[in-house]
mmCIF file of the C-alpha atoms, coordinates in Angstrom:
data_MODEL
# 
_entry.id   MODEL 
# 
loop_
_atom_site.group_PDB 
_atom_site.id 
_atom_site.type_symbol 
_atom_site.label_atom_id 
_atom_site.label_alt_id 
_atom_site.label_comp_id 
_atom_site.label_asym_id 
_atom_site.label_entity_id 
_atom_site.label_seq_id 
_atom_site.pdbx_PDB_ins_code 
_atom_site.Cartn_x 
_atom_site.Cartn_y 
_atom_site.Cartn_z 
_atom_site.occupancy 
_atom_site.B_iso_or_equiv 
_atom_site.pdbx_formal_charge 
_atom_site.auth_seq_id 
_atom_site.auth_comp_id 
_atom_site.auth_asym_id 
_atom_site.auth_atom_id 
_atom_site.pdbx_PDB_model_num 
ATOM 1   C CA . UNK A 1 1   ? 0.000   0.000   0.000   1.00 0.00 ? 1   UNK A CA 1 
ATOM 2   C CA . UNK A 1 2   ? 1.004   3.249   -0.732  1.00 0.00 ? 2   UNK A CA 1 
ATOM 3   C CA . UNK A 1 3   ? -0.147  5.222   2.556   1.00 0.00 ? 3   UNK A CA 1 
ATOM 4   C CA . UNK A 1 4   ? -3.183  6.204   1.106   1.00 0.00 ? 4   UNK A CA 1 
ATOM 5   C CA . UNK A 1 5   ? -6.735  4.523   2.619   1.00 0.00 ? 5   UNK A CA 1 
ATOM 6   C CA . UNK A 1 6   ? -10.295 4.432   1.935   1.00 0.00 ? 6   UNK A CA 1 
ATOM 7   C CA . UNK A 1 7   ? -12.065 2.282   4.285   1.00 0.00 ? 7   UNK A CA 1 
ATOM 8   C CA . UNK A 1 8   ? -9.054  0.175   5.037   1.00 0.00 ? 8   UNK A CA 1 
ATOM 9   C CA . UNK A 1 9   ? -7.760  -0.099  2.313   1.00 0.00 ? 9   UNK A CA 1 
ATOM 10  C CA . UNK A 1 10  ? -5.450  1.182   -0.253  1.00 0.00 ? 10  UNK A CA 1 
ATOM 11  C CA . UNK A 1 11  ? -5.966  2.383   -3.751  1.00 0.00 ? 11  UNK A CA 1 
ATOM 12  C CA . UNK A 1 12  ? -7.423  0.401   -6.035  1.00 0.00 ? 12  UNK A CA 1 
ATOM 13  C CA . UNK A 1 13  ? -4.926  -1.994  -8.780  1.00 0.00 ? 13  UNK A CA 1 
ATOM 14  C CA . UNK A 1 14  ? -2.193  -3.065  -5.890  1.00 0.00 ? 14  UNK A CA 1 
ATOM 15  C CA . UNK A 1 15  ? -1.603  -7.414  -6.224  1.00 0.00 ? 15  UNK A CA 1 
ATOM 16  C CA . UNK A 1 16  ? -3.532  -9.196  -4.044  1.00 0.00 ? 16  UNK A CA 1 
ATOM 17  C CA . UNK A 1 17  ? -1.201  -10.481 -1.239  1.00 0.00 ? 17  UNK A CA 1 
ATOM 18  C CA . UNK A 1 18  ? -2.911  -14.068 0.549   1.00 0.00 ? 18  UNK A CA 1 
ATOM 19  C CA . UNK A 1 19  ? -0.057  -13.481 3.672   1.00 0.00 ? 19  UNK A CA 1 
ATOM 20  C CA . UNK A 1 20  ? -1.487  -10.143 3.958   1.00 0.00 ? 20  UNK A CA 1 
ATOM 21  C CA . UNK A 1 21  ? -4.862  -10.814 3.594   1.00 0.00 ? 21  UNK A CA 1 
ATOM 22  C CA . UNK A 1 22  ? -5.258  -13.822 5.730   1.00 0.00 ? 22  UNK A CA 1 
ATOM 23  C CA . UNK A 1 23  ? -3.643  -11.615 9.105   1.00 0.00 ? 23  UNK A CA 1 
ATOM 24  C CA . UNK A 1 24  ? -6.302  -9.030  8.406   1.00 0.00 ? 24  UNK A CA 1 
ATOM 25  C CA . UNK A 1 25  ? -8.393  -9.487  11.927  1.00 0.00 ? 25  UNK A CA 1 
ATOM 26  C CA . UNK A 1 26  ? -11.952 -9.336  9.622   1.00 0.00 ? 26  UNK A CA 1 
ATOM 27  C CA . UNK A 1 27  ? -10.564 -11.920 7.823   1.00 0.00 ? 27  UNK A CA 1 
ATOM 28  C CA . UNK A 1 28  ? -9.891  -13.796 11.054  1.00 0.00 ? 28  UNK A CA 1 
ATOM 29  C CA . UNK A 1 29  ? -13.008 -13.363 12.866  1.00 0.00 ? 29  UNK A CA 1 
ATOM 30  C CA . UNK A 1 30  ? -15.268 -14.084 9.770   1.00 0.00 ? 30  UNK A CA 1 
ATOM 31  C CA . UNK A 1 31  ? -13.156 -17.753 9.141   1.00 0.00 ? 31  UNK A CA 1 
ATOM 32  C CA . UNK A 1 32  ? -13.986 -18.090 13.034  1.00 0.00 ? 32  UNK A CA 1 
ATOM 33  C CA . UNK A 1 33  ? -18.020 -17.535 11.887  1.00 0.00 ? 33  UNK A CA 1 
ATOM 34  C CA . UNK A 1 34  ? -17.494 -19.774 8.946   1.00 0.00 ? 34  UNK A CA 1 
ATOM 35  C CA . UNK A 1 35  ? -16.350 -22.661 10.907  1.00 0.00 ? 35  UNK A CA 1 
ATOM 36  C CA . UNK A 1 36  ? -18.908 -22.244 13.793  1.00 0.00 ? 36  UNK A CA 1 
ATOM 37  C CA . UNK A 1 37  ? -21.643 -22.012 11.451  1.00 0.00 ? 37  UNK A CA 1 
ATOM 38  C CA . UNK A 1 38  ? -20.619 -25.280 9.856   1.00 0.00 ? 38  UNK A CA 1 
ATOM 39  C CA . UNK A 1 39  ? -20.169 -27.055 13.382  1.00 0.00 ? 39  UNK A CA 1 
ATOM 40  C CA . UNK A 1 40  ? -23.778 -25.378 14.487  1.00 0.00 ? 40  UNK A CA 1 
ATOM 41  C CA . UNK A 1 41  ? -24.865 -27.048 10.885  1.00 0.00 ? 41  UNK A CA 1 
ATOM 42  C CA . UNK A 1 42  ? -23.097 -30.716 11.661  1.00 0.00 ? 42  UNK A CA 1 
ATOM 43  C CA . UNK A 1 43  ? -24.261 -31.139 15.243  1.00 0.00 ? 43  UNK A CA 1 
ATOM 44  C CA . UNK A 1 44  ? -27.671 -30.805 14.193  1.00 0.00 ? 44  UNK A CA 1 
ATOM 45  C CA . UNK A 1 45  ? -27.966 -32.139 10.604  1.00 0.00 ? 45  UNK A CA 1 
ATOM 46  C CA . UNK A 1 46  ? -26.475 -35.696 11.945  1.00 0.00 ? 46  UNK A CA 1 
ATOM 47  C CA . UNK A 1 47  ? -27.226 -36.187 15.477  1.00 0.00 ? 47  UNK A CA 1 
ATOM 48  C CA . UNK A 1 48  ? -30.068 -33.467 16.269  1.00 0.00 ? 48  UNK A CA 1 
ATOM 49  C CA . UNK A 1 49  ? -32.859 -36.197 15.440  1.00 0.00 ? 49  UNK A CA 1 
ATOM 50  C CA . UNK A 1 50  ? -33.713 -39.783 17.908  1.00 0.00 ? 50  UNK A CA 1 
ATOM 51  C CA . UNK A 1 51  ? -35.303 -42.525 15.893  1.00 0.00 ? 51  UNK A CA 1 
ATOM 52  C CA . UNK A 1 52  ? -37.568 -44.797 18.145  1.00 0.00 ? 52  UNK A CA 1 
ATOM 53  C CA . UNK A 1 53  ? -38.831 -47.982 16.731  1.00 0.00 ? 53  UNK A CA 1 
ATOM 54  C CA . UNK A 1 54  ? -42.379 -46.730 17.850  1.00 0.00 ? 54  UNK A CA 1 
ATOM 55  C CA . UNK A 1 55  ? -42.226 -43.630 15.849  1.00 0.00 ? 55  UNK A CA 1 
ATOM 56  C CA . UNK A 1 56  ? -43.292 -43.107 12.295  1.00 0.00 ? 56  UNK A CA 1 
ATOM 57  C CA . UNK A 1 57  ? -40.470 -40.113 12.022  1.00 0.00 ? 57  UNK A CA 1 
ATOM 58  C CA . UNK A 1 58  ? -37.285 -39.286 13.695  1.00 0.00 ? 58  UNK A CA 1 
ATOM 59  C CA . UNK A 1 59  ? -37.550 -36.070 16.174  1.00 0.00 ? 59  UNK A CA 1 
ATOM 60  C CA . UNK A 1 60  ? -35.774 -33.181 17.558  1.00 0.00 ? 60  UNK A CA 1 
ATOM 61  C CA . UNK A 1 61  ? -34.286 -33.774 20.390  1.00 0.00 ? 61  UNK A CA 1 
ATOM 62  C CA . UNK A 1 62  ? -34.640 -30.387 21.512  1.00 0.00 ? 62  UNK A CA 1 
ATOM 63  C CA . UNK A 1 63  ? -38.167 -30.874 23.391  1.00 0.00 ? 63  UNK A CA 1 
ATOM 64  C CA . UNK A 1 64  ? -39.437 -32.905 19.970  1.00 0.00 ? 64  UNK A CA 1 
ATOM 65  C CA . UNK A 1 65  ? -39.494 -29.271 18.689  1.00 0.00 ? 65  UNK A CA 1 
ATOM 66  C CA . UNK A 1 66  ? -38.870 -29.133 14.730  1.00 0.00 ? 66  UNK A CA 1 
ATOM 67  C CA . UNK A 1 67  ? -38.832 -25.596 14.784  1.00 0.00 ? 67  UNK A CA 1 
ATOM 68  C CA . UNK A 1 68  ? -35.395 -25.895 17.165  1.00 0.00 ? 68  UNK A CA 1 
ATOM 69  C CA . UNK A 1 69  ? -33.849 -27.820 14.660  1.00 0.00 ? 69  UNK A CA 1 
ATOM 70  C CA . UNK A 1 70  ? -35.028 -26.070 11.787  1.00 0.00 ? 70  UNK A CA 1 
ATOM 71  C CA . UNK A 1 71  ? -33.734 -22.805 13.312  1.00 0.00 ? 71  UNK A CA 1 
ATOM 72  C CA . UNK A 1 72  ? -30.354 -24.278 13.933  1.00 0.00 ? 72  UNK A CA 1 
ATOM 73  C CA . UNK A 1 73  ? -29.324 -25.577 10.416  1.00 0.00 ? 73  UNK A CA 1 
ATOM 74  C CA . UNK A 1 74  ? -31.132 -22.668 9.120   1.00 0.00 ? 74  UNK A CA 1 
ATOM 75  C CA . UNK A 1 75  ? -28.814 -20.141 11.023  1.00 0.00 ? 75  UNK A CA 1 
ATOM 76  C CA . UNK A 1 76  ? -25.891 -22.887 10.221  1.00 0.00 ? 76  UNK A CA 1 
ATOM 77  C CA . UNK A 1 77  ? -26.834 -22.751 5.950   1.00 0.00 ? 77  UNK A CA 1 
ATOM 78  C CA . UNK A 1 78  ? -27.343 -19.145 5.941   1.00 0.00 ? 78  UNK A CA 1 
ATOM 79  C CA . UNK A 1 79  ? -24.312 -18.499 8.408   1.00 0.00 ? 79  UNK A CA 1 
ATOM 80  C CA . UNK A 1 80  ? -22.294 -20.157 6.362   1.00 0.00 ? 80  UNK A CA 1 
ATOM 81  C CA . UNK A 1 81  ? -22.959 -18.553 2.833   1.00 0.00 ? 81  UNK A CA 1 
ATOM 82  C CA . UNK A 1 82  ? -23.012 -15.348 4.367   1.00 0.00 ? 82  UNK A CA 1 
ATOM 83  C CA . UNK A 1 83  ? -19.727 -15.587 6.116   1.00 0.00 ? 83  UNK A CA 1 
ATOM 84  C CA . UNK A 1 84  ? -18.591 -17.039 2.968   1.00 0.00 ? 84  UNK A CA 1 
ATOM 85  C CA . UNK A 1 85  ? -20.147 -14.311 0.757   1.00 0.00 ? 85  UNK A CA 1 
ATOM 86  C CA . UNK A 1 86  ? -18.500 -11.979 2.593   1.00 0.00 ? 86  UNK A CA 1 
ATOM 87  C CA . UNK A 1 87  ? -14.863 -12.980 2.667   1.00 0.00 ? 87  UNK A CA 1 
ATOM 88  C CA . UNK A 1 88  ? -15.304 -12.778 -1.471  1.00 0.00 ? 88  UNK A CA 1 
ATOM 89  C CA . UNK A 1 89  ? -16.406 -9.434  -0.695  1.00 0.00 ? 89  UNK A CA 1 
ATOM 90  C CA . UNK A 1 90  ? -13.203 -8.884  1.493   1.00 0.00 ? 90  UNK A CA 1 
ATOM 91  C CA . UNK A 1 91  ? -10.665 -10.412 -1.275  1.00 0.00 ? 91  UNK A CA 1 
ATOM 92  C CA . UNK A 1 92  ? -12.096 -7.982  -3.787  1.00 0.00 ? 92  UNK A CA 1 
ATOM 93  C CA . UNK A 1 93  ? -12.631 -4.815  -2.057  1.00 0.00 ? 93  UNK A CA 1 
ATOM 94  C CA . UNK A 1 94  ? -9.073  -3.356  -2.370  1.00 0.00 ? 94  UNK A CA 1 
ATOM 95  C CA . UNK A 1 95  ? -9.938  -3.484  -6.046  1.00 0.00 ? 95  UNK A CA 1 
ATOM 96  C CA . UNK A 1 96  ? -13.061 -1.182  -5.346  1.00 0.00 ? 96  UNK A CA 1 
ATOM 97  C CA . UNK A 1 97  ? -12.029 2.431   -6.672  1.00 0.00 ? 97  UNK A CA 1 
ATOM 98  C CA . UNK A 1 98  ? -14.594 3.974   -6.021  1.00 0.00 ? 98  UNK A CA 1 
ATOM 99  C CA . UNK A 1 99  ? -15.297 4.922   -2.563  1.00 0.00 ? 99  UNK A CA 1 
ATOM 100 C CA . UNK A 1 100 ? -18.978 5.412   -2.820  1.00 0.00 ? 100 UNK A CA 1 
ATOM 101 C CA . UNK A 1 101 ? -18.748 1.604   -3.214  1.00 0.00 ? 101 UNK A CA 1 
ATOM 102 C CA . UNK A 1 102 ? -16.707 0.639   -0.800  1.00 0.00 ? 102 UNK A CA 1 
ATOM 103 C CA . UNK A 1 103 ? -18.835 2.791   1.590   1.00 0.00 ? 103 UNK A CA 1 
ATOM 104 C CA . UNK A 1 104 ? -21.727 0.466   0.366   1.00 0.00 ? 104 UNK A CA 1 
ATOM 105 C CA . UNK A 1 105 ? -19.976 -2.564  1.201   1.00 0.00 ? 105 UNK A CA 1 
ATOM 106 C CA . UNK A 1 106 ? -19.106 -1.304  4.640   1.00 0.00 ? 106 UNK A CA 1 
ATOM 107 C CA . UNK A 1 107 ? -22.645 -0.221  5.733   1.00 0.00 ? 107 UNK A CA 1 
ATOM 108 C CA . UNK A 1 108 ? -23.852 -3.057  4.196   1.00 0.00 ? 108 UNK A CA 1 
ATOM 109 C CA . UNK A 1 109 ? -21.096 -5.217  6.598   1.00 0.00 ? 109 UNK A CA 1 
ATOM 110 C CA . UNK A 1 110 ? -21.884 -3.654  9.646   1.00 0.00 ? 110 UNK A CA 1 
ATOM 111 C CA . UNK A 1 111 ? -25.612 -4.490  8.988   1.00 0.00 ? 111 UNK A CA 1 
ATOM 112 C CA . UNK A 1 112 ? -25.372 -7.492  8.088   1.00 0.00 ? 112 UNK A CA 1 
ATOM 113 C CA . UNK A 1 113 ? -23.439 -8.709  10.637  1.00 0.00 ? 113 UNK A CA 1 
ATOM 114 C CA . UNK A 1 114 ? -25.569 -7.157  12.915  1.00 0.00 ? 114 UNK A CA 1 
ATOM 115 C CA . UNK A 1 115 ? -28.131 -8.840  12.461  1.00 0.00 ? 115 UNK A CA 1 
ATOM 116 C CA . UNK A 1 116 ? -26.675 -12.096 12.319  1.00 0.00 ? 116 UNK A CA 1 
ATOM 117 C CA . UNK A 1 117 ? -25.366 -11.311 16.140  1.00 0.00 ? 117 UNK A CA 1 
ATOM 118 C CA . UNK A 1 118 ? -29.218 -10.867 16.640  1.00 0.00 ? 118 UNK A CA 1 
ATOM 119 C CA . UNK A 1 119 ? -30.064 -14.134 14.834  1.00 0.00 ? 119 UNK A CA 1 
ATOM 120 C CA . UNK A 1 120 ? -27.298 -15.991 16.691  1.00 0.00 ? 120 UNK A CA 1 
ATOM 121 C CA . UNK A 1 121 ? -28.559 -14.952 20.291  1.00 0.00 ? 121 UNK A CA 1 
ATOM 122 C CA . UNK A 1 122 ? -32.192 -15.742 19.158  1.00 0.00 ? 122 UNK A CA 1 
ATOM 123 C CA . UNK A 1 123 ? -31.204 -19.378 18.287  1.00 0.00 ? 123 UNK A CA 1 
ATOM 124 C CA . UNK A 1 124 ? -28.971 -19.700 21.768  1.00 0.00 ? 124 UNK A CA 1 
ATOM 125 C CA . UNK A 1 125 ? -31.585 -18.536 23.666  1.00 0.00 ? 125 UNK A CA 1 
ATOM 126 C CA . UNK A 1 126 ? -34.386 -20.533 21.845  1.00 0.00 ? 126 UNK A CA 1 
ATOM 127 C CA . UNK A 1 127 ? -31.897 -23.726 21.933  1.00 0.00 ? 127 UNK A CA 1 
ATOM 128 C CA . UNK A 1 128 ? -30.758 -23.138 25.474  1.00 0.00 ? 128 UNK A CA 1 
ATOM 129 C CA . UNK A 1 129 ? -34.846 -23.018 26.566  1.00 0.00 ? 129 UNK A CA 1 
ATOM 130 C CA . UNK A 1 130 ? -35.439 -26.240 24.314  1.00 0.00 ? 130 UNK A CA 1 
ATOM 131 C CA . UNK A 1 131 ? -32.810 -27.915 25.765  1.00 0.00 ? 131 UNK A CA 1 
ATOM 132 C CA . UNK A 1 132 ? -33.379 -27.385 29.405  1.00 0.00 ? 132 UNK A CA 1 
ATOM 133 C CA . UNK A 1 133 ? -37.129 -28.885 29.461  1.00 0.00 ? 133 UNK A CA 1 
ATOM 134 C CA . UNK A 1 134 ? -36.324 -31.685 26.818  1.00 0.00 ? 134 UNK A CA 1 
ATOM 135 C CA . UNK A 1 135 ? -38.183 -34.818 28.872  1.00 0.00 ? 135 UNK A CA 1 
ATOM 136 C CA . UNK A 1 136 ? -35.554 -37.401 29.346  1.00 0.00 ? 136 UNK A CA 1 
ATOM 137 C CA . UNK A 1 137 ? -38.518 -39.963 28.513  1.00 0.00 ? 137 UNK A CA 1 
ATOM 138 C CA . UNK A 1 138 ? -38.109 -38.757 24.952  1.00 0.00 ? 138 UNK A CA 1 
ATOM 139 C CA . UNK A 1 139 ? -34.777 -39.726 24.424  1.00 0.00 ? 139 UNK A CA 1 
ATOM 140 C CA . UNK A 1 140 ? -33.732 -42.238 27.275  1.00 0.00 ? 140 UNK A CA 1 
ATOM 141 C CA . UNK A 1 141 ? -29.967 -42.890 25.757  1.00 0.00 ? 141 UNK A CA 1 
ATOM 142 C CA . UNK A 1 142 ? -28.984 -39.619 25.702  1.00 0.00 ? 142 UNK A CA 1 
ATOM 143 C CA . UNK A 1 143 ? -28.568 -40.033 21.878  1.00 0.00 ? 143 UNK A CA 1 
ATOM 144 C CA . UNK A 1 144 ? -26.815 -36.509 20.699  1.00 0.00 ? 144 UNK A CA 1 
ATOM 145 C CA . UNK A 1 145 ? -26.841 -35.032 23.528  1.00 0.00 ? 145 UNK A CA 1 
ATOM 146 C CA . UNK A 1 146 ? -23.276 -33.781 23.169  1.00 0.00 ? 146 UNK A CA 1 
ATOM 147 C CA . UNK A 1 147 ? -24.216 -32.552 19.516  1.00 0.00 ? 147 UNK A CA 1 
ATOM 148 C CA . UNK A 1 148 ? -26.738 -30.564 21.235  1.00 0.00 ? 148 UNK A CA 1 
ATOM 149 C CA . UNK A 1 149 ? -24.561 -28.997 23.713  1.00 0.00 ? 149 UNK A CA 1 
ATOM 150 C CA . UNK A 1 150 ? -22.228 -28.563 20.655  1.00 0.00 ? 150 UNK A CA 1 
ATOM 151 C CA . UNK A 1 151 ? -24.440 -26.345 18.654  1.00 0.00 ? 151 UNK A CA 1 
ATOM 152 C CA . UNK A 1 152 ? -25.948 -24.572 21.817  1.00 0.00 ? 152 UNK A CA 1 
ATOM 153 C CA . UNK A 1 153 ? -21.775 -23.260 23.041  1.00 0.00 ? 153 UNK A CA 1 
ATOM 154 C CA . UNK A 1 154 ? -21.025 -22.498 19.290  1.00 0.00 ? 154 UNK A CA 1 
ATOM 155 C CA . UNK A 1 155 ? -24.501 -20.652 18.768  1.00 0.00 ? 155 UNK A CA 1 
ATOM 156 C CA . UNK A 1 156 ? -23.069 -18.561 21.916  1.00 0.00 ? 156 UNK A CA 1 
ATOM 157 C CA . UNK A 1 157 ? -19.414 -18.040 20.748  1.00 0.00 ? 157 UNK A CA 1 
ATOM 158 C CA . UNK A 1 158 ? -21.330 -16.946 16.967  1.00 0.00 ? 158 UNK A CA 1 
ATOM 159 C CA . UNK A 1 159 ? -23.126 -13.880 18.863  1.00 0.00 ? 159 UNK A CA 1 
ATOM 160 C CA . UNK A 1 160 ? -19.358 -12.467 19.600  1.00 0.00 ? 160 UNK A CA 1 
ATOM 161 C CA . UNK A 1 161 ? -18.267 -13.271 16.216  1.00 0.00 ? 161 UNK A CA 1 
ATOM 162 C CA . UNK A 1 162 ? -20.550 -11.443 14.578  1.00 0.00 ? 162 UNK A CA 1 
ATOM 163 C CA . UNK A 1 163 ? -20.775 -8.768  17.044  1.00 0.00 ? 163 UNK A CA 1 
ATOM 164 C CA . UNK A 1 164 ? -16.714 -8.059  16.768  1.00 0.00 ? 164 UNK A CA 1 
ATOM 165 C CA . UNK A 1 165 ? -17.877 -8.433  12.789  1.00 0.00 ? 165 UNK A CA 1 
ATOM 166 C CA . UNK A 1 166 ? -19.778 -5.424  13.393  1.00 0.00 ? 166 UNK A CA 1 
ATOM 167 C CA . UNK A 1 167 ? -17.527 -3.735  15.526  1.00 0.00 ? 167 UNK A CA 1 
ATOM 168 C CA . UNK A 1 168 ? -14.424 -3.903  13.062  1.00 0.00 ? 168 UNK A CA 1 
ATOM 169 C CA . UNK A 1 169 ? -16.461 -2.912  10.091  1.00 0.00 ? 169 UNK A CA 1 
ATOM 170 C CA . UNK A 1 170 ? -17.854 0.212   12.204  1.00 0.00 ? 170 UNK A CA 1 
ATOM 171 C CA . UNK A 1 171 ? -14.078 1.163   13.079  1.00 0.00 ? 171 UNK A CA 1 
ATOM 172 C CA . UNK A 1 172 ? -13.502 0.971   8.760   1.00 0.00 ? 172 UNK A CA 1 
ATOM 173 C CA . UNK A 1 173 ? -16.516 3.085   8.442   1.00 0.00 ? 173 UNK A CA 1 
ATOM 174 C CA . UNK A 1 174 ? -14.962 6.010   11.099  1.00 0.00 ? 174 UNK A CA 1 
ATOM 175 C CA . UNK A 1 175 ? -11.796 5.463   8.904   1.00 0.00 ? 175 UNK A CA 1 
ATOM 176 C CA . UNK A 1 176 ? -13.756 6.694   6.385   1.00 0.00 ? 176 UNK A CA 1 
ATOM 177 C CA . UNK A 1 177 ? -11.220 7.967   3.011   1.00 0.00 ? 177 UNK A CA 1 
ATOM 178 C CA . UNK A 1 178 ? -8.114  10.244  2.895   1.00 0.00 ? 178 UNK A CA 1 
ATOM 179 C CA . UNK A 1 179 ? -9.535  13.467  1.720   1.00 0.00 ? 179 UNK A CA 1 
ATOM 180 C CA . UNK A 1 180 ? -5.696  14.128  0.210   1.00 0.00 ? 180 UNK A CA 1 
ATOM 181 C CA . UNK A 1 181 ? -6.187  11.318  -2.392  1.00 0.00 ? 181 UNK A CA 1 
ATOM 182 C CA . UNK A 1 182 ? -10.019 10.619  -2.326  1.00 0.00 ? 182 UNK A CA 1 
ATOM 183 C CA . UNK A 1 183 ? -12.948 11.962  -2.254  1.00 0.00 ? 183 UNK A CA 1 
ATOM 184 C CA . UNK A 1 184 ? -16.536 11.031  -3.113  1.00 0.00 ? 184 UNK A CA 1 
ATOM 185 C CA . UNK A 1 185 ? -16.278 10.170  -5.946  1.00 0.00 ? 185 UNK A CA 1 
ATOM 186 C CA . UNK A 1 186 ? -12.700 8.852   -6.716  1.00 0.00 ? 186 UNK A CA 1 
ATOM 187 C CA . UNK A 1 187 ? -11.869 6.378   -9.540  1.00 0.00 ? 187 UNK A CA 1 
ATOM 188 C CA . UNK A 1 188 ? -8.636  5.464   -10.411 1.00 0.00 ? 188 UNK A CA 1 
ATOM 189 C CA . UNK A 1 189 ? -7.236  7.452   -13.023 1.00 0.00 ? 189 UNK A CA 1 
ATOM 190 C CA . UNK A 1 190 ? -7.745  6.484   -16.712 1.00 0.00 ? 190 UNK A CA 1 
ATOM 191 C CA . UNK A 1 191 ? -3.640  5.945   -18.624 1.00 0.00 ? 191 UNK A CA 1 
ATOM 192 C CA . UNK A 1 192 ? -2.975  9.352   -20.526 1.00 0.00 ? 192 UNK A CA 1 
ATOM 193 C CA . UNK A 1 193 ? -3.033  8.839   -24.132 1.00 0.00 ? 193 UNK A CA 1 
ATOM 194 C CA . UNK A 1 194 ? 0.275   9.820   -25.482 1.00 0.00 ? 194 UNK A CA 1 
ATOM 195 C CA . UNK A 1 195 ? 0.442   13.664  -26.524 1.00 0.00 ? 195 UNK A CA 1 
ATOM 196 C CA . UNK A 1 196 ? 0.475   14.101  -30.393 1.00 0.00 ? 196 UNK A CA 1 
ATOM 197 C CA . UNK A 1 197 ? 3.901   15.587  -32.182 1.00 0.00 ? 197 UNK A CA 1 
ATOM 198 C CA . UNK A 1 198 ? 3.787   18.908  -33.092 1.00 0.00 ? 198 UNK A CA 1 
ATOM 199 C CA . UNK A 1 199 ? 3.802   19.317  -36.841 1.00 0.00 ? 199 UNK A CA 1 
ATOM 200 C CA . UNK A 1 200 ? 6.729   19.883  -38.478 1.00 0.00 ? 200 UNK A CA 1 
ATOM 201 C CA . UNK A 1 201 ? 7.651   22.615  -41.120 1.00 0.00 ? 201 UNK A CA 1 
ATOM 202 C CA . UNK A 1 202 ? 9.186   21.080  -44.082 1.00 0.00 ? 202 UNK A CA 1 
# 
């Protein structure tokens, strides 16, 4: 980078640089909300059902609620393609030049991962209450029990994720753009077009 920032990051046209990239703490924190969304995802796709011989279809084991376990892979799909979404968005945004657009995608960060701090609490709070008056009669072995606790402690760490999300992409808001080099509505310079020879007398 040349010293010069707009929301974080540099002019627009530098190489991307995967060392540099992957230290970035964004870039941290959203693998971090990547990966819990997929263990959220796991615990309940393969273990958050019981089968019982008497029963025509498997169950949740959260209180035989579907809506528990709908919730959680939900939040674990939707987690997961936005988290993923998003790191695209933060490989290609040093290639942004313009800074109305890489305003955009920083509101638009900071939203979004607000309100996937929101969705995360909802779900601990709705698994944690689904979890505590589960009826042991319903599932007798235990089966996935430590699935469930899985998805409940990774639906908690996901609220911090998220929030910090928010928090970072707030602090590249207040950055905001180096009024020396950009303003409003910067683009990278176009290549001058050679100047034409004066004509010559003969």
């Amino acid at each position: 980078m040349d010293g010069y920032q707009a929301y974080g990051a540099g002019k627009a046209g530098g190489a991307f640089d995967p060392a540099t990239f992957i230290r970035q703490p964004q870039t941290v924190v959203r693998i971090l909300c990547w990966l819990f969304s997929i263990v959220v995802l796991g615990c309940v796709a393969n273990e958050g059902y019981v089968n019982r011989p008497e029963e025509v279809e498997p169950y949740c084991i959260f209180n035989r609620n579907q809506n528990a376990c709908n919730y959680a892979i939900s939040m674990g799909t939707l987690g997961f393609l936005c988290s993923a979404t998003f790191l695209a968005v933060d490989i290609y945004f040093p290639q942004i030049s313009g800074v109305k657009d890489r305003k955009k995608a920083v509101m638009a960060d900071i939203g979004v991962s607000a309100l996937w701090a929101f969705i995360w609490f909802v779900g601990f709070c709705f698994l944690t209450n689904q979890w505590q008056v589960s009826k042991k009669e319903d599932n007798p072995l235990n089966e996935g029990a430590d699935a469930a606790r899985a998805a409940i402690v990774f639906s908690f760490f996901s609220i911090f994720t998220w929030v910090l999300l928010s928090l970072l992409a707030i602090h590249r808001y207040k950055m905001g753009a180096d009024s020396v080099i950009f303003n409003q509505d910067y683009m990278d310079p176009k290549p001058q077009e050679p100047a034409e020879a004066p004509p010559t007398d003969e």
